[in-house]
Chimera marker file (.cmm) of the C-alpha trace (Angstrom):
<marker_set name="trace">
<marker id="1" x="13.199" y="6.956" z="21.930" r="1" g="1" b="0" radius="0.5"/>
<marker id="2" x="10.219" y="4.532" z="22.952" r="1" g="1" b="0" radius="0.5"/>
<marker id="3" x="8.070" y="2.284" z="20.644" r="1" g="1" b="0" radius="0.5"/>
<marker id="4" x="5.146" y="5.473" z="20.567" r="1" g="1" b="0" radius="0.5"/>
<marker id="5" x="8.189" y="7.845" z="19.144" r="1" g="1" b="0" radius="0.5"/>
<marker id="6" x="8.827" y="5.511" z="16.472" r="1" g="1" b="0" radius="0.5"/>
<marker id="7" x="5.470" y="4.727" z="15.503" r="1" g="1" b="0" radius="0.5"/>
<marker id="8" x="4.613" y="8.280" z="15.563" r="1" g="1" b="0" radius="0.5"/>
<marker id="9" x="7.381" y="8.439" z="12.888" r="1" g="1" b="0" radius="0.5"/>
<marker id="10" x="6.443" y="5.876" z="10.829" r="1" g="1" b="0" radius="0.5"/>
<marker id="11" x="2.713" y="7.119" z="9.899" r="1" g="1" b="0" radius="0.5"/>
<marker id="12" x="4.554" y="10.323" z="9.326" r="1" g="1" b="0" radius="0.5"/>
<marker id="13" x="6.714" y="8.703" z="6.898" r="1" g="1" b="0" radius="0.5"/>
<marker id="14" x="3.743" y="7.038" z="5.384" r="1" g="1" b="0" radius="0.5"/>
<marker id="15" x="1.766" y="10.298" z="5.357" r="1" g="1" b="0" radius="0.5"/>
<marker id="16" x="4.495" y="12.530" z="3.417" r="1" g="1" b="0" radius="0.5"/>
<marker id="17" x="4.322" y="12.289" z="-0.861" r="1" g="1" b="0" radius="0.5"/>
<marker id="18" x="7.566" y="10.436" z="-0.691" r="1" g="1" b="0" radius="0.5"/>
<marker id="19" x="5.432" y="7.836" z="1.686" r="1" g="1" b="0" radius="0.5"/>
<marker id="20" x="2.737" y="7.752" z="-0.407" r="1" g="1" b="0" radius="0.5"/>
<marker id="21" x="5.143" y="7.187" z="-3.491" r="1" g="1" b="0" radius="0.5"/>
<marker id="22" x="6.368" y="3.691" z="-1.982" r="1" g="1" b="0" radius="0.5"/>
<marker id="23" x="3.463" y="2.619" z="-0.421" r="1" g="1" b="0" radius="0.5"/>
<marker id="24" x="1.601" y="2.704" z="-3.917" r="1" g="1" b="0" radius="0.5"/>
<marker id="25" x="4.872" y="1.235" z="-5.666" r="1" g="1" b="0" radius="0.5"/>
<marker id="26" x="4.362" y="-1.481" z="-2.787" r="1" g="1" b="0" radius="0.5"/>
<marker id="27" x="0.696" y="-2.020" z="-3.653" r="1" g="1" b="0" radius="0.5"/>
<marker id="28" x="1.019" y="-1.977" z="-7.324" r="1" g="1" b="0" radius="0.5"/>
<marker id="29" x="4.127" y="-4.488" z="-7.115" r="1" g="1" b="0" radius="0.5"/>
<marker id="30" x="2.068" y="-6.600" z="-4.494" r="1" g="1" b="0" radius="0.5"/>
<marker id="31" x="-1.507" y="-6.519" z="-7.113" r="1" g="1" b="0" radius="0.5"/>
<marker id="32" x="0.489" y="-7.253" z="-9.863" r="1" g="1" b="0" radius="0.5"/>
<marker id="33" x="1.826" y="-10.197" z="-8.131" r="1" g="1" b="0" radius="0.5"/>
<marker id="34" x="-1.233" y="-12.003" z="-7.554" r="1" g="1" b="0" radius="0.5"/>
<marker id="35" x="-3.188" y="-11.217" z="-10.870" r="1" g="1" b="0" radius="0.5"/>
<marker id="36" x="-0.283" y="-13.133" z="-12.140" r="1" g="1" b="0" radius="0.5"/>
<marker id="37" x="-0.578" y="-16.015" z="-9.282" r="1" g="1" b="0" radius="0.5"/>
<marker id="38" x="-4.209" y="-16.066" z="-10.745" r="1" g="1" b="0" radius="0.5"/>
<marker id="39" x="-3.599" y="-15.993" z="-14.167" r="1" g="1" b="0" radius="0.5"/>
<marker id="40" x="-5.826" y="-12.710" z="-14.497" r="1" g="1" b="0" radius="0.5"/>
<marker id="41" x="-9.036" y="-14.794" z="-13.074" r="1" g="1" b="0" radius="0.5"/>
<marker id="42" x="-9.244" y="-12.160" z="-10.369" r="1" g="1" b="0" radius="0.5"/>
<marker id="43" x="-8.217" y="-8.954" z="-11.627" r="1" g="1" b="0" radius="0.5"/>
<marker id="44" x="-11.265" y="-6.941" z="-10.611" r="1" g="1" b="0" radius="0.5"/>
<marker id="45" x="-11.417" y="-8.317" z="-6.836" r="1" g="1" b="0" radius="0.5"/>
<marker id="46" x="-7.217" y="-7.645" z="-6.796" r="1" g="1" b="0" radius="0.5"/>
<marker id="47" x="-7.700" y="-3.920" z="-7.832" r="1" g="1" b="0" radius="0.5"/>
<marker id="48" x="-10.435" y="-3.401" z="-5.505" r="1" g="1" b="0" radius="0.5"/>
<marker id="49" x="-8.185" y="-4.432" z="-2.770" r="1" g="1" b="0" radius="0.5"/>
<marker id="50" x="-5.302" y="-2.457" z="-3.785" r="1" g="1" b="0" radius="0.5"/>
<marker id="51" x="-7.752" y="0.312" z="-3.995" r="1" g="1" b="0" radius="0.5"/>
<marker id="52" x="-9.302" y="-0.326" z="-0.296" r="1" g="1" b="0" radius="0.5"/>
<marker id="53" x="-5.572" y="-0.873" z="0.803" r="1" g="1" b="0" radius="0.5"/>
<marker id="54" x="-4.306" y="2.460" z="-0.708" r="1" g="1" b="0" radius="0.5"/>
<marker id="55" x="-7.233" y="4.389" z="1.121" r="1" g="1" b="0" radius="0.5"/>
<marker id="56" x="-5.939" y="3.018" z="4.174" r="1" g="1" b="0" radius="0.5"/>
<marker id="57" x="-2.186" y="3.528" z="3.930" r="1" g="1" b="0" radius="0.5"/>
<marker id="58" x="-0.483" y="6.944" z="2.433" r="1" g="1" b="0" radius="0.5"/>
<marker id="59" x="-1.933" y="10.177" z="1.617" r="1" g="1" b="0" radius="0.5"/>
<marker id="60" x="-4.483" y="9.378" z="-1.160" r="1" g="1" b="0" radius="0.5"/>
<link id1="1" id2="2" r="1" g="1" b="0" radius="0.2"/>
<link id1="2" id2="3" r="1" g="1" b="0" radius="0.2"/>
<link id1="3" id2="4" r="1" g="1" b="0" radius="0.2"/>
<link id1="4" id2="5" r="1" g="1" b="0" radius="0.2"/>
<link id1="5" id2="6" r="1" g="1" b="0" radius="0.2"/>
<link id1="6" id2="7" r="1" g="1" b="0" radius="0.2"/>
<link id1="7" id2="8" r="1" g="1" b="0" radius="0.2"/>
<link id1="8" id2="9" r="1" g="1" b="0" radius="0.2"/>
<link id1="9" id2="10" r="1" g="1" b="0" radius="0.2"/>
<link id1="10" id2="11" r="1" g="1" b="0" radius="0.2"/>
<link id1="11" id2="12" r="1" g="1" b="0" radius="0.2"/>
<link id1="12" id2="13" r="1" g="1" b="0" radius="0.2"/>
<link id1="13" id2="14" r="1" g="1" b="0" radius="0.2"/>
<link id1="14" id2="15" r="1" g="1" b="0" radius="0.2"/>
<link id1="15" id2="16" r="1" g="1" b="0" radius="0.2"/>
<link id1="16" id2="17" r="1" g="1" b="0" radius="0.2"/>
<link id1="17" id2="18" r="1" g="1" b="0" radius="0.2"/>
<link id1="18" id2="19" r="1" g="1" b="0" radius="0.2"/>
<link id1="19" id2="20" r="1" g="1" b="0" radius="0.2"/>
<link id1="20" id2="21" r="1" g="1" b="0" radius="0.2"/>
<link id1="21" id2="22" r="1" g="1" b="0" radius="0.2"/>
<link id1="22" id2="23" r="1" g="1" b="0" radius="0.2"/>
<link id1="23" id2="24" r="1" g="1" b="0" radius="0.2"/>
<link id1="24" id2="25" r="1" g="1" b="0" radius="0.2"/>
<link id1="25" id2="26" r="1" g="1" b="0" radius="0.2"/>
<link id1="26" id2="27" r="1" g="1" b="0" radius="0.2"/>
<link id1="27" id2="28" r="1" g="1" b="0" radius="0.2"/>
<link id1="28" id2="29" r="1" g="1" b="0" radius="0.2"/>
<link id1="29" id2="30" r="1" g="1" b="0" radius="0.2"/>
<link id1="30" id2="31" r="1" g="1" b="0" radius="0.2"/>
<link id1="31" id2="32" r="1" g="1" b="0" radius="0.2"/>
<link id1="32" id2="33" r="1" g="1" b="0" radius="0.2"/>
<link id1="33" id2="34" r="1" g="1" b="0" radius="0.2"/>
<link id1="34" id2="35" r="1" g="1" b="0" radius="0.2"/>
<link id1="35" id2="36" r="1" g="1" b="0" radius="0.2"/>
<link id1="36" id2="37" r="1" g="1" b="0" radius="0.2"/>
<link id1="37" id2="38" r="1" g="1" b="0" radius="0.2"/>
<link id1="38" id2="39" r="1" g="1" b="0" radius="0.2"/>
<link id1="39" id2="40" r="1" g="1" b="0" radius="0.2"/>
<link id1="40" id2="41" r="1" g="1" b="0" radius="0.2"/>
<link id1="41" id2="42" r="1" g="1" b="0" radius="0.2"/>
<link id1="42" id2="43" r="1" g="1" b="0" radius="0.2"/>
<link id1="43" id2="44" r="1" g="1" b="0" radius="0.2"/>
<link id1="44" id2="45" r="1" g="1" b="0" radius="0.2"/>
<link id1="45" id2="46" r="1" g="1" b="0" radius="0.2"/>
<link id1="46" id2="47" r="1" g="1" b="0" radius="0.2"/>
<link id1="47" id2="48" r="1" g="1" b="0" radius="0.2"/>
<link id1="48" id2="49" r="1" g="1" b="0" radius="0.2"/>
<link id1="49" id2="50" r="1" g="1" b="0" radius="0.2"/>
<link id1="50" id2="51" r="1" g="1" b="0" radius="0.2"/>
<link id1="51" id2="52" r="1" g="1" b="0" radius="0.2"/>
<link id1="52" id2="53" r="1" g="1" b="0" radius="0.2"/>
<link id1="53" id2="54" r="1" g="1" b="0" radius="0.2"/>
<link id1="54" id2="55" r="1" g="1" b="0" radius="0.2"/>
<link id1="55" id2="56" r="1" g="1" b="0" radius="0.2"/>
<link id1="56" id2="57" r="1" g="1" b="0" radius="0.2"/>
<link id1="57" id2="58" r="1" g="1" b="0" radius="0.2"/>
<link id1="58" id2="59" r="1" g="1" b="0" radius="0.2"/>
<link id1="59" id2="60" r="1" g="1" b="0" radius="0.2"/>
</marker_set>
């Protein structure tokens, strides 16, 4: 199995319902983490991240 096969795998992964269920748990843990960091002073500019993040990575 070469690096390709495993890649290949991995945006599979990410691409199934159970991928898209972690990688939004991932992103929701990750946004939550830095509004907190920020003490809620950048709330709007974290969710749009998350948001441009979650079109990028998943099935959503």
């Amino acid at each position: 199995m070469g690096f390709e096969d495993l890649t290949n795998q991995a945006k599979d992964a990410l691409n199934s319902e159970k991928g898209e269920e972690i990688s939004d748990q991932g992103l929701n843990q990750a946004s939550e983490y830095a509004d907190g960091l920020s003490g809620g002073k950048f709330g709007d500019q974290i969710d749009q991240g998350r948001e441009a993040a979650d079109g990028h990575v998943g099935t959503d």
